[in-house]
Structures are given as structure tokens and as C-alpha cells.
One Martini backbone bead per residue (centre of mass of N, CA, C, O) as a GRO file, in nm:
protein
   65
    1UNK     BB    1   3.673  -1.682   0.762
    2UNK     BB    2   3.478  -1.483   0.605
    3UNK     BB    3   3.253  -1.513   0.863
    4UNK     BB    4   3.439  -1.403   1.092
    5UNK     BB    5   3.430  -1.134   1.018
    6UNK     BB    6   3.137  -1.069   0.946
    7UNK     BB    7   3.096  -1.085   1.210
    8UNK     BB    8   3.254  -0.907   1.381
    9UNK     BB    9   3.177  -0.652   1.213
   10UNK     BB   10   2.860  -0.696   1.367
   11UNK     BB   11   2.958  -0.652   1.635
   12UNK     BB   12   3.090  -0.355   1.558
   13UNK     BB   13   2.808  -0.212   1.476
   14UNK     BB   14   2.602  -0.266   1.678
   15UNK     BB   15   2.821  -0.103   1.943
   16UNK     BB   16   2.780   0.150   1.741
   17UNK     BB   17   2.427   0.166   1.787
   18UNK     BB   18   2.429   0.184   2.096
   19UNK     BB   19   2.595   0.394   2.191
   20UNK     BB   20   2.431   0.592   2.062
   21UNK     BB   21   2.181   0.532   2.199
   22UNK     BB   22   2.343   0.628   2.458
   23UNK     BB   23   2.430   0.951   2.353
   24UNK     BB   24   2.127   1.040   2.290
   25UNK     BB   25   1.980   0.971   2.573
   26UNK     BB   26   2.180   1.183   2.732
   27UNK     BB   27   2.229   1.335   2.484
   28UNK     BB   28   2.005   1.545   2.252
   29UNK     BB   29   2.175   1.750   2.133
   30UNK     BB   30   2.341   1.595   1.949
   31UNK     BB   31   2.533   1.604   1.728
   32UNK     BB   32   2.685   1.437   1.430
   33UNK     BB   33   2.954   1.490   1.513
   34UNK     BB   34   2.990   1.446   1.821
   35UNK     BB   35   2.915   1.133   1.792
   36UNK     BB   36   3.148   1.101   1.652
   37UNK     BB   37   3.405   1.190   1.841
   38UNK     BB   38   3.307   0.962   2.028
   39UNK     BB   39   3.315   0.700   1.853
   40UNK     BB   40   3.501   0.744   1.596
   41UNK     BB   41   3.378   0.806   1.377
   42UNK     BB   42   3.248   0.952   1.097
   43UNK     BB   43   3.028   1.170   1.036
   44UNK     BB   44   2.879   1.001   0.803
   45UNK     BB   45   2.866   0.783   0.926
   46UNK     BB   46   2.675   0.868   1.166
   47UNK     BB   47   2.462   0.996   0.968
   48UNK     BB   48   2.362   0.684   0.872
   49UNK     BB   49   2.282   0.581   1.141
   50UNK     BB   50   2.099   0.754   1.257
   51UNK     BB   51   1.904   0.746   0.997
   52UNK     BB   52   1.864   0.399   1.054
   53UNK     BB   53   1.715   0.463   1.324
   54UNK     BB   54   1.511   0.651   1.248
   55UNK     BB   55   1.385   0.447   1.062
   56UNK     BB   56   1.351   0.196   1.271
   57UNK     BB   57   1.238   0.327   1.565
   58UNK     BB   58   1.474   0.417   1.791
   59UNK     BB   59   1.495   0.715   1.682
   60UNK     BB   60   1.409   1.026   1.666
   61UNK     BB   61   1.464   1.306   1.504
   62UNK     BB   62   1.452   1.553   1.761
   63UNK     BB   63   1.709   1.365   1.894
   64UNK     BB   64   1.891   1.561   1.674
   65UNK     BB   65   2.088   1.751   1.441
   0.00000   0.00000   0.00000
């Protein structure tokens, strides 16, 4: 049971990693506030996802404010 619980989370962990990678491709002028208000998740949130994009070379530092 909690091996499905902890896929499911990273099944929509993925999906919310994937959505800003094409909401930063698509619109780069976006902050982090931004970010966070289209995908529904907390600033903190999509500010941590976002620097963990940019530390893994998914996207560029200058691709978001």
C-alpha cells in the first residue's frame, strides 16, 4: 500500500516537473509566483522545483525571474 501511495506522488511530482518545464519553455519571461499559480502548487514549491530544474540542466537560470 505504501509503495502505490509513493509512486502515485512521484507520478505527480514528475507531471508537475514536466508542466513548468513547458510553461518556462513556452512563456520565459515567468516568475516563480506566476509558475506557481498556473500549476496550483505554493511559491516555495515551484521555487524549489524550479532550482532543482536549473541544478539538473533542464532549464537555464536566465529562463525565469
Amino acid at each position: 500500500m505504501d509503495f502505490v501511495v509513493a509512486s502515485r506522488r512521484s507520478e505527480q511530482q514528475a507531471a508537475i516537473r514536466l508542466k513548468i518545464m513547458r510553461l518556462i519553455y513556452f512563456n520565459p519571461e515567468m516568475s516563480t509566483r506566476q509558475v506557481a499559480d498556473q500549476v496550483r502548487i505554493s511559491n516555495g514549491s515551484a521555487y524549489y522545483i524550479l532550482t532543482s530544474l536549473v541544478e539538473k540542466g533542464f532549464i537555464k537560470l536566465d529562463n525565469f525571474k
